[in-house]
C-alpha positions in Angstrom: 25.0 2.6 -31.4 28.5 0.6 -30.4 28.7 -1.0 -27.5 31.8 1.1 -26.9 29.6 3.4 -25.5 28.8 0.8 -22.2 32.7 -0.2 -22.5 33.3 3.0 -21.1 31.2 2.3 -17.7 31.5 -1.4 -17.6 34.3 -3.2 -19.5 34.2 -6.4 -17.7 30.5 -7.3 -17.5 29.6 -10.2 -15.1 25.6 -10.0 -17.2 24.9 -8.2 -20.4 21.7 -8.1 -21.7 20.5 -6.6 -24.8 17.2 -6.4 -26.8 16.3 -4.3 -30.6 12.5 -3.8 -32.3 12.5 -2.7 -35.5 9.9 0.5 -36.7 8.5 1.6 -39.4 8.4 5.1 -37.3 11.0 7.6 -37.6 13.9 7.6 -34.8 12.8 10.7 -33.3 9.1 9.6 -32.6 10.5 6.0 -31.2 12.2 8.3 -29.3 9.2 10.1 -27.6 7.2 6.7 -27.4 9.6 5.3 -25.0 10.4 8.1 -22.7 6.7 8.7 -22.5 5.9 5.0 -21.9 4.6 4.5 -18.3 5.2 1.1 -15.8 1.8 1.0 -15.9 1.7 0.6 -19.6 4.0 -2.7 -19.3 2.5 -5.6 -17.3 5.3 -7.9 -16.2 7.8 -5.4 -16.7 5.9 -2.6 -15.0 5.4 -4.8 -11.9 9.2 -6.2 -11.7 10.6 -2.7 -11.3 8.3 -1.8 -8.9 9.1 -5.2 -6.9 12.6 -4.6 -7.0 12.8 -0.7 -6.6 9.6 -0.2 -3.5 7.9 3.2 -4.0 8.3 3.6 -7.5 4.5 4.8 -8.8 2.9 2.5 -11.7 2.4 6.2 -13.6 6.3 7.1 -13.4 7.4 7.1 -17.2 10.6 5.5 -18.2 12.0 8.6 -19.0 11.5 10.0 -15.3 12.4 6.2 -13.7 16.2 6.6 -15.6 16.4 10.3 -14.7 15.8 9.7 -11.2 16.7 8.3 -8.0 18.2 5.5 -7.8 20.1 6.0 -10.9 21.8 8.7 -12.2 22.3 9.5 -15.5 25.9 8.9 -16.7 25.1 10.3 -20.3 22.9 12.0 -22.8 22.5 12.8 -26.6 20.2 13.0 -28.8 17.5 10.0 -28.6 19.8 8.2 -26.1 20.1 7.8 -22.6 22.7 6.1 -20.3 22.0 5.6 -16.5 23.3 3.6 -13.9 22.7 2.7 -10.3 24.5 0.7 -7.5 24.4 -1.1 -4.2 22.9 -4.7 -3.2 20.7 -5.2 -6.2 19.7 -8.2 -4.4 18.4 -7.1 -1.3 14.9 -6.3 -1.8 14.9 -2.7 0.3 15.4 0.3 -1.3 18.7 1.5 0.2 20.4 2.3 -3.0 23.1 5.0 -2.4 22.8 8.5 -3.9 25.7 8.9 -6.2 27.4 12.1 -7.0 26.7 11.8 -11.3 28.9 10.2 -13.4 32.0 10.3 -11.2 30.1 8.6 -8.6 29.7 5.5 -10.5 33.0 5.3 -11.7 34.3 5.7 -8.1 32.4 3.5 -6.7 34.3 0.1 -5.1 32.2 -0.7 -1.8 32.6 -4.6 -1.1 29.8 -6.8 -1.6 28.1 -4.4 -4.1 27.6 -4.2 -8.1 27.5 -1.8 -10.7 25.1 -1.4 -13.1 24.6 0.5 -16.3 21.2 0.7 -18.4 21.7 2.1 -22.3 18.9 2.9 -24.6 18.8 4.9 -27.9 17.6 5.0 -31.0 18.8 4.7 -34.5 17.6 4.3 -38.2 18.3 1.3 -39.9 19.7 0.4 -43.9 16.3 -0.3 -44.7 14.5 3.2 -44.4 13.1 1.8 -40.4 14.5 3.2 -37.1 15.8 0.8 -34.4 15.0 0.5 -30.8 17.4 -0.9 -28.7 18.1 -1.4 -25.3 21.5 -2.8 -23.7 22.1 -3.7 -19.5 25.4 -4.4 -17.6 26.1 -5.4 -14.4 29.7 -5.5 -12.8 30.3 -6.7 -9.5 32.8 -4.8 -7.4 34.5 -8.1 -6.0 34.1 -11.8 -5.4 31.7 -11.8 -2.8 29.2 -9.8 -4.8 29.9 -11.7 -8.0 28.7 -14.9 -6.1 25.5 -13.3 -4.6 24.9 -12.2 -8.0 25.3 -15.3 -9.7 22.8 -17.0 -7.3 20.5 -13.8 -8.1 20.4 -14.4 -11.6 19.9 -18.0 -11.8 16.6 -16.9 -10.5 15.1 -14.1 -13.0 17.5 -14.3 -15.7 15.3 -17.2 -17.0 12.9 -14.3 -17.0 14.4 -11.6 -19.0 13.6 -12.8 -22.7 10.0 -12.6 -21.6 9.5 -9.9 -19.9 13.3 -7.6 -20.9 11.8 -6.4 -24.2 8.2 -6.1 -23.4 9.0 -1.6 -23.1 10.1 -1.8 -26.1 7.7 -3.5 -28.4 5.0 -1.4 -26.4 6.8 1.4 -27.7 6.9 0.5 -30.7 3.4 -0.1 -31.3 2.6 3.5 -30.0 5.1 4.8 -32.3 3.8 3.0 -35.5 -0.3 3.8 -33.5 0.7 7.3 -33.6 2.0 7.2 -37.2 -1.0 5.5 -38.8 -3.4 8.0 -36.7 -1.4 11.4 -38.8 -1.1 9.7 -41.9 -4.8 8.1 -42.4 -7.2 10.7 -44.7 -9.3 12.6 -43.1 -13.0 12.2 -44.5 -15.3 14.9 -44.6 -18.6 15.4 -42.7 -20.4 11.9 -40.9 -20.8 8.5 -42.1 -23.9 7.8 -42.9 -25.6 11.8 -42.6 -28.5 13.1 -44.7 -28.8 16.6 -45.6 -32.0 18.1 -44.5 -34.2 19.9 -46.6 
């Protein structure tokens, strides 16, 4: 996937943030691990979202959290999804507005807020693997918010290489556990049975 595809939401990023596993599952499957991936399936991860968006359940998939209130989803295709939210990101109550769809996000200017756009797909790779890849922009709307953002991330950007990626390798190894469980011979009968006579 370009990252034309975020262009077109947020040209002029204030934070990008982007991570990429590598599979030996197909694209598709990758594709079905991390929509169905529950918070709860995460630790850190799992717990952050749930700190930062209050009563969002630890058995909401990832595929329902994107879908849903607060964000709205800006744009779908096959094994990709793009959704984006806005408001005070930094304020720690959940009074996100609800946006009208796409149109909504791109209309929205209110002072002392920020945009933000979440990207994830699938792809297969050169080598025969797929790819799974995950890409976050936020955009304040003016200078105000771009300086309460700035203070906001000098706290838990340190954070995000350890705990950004953490979906996706999960998913991955539940793509791959999945794999190994349809490809491994079946063996007939029980270990270690004796015929009666």
């Amino acid at each position: 996937m370009s990252s034309s595809y975020l262009d077109r939401w947020l040209p002029r990023p204030a934070i990008r943030t982007q991570h990429r596993r590598a599979s030996t599952a197909d694209a598709d499957a990758l594709w079905r691990a991390a929509l169905g991936l529950r918070l709860s399936d995460t630790r850190a991860l799992g717990r952050v979202i749930r700190w930062r968006i209050p009563g969002t359940a630890a058995d909401q998939s990832f595929g329902e959290l994107f879908r849903a209130y607060p964000f709205t989803v800006l744009e779908e295709d096959t094994n990709l999804l793009i959704s984006g939210l806005c408001g005070r990101i930094w304020n720690m109550a959940r009074d996100y507005p609800t946006l009208g769809g796409p149109a909504g996000f791109s209309d929205w200017h209110e002072p002392g807020t920020v945009r933000v756009a979440f990207a994830h797909w699938t792809a297969p790779c050169p080598d025969g693997r797929a790819e799974l890849a995950s890409e976050a922009r936020v955009q304040p709307v003016d200078r105000a918010a771009a300086v309460r953002l700035g203070v906001l991330w000098r706290m838990v950007g340190p954070f995000d290489r350890l705990v950004g990626g953490e979906a996706l390798t999960t998913a991955v190894r539940r793509a791959e556990g999945s794999r190994a469980r349809k490809t491994a011979p079946r063996t007939r009968g029980r270990r270690g049975a004796t015929r009666r006579r």
